[in-house]
C-alpha positions in Angstrom: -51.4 -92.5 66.6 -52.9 -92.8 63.1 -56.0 -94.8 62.4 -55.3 -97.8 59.9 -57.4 -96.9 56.9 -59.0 -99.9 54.9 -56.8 -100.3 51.6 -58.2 -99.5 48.6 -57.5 -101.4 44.9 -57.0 -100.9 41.6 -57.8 -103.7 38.4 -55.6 -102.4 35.6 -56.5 -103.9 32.3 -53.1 -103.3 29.7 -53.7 -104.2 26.1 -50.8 -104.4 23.4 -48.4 -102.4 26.2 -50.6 -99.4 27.2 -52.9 -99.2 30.0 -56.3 -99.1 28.6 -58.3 -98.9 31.6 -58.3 -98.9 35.5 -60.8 -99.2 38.1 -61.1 -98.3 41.7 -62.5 -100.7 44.5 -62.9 -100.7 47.8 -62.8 -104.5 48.1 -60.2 -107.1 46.9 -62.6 -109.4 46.1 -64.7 -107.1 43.7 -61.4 -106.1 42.1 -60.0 -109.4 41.6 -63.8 -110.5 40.3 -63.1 -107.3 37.6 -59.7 -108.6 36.8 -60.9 -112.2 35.8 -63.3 -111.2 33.8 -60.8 -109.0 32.0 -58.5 -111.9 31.6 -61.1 -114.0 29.8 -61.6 -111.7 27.2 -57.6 -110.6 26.5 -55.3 -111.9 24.0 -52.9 -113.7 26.6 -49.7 -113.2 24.0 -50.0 -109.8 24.3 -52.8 -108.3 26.9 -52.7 -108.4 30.8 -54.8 -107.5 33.8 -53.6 -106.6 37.2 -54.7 -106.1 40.4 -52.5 -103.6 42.9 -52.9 -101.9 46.5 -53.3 -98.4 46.2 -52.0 -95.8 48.9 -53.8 -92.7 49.4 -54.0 -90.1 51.4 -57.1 -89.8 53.4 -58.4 -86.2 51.6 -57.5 -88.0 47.8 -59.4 -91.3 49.0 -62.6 -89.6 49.8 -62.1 -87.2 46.4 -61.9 -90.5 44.5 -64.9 -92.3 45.8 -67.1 -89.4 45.4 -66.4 -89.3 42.2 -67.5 -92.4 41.1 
């Protein structure tokens, strides 16, 4: 039986159509925090920010947050 792994998250910040930037977190709340602060600053007619649930595999989710 596989353990259940603790989700990661992604904020993505998209200006004028292209993602501009994207951030890793192991918390919802410390992504969502990331993506409200992004929202305050974007043009709303034409900027976003997201937050999504990333799946990883176990090997790639270590490799990512040692890399940070």
């Amino acid at each position: 039986m596989r353990k259940r792994q603790m989700p990661l998250w992604v904020a993505v910040k998209i200006e004028r159509g292209y993602v501009c930037e994207a951030r890793l977190f192991e918390s919802l709340d410390a992504a969502q925090k990331t993506e409200r602060r992004w929202q305050a600053r974007l043009n709303p007619d034409y900027d976003g920010a997201a937050v999504v649930k990333g799946h990883f595999t176990a090997s790639l989710k270590r490799k990512l947050l040692a890399s940070r």
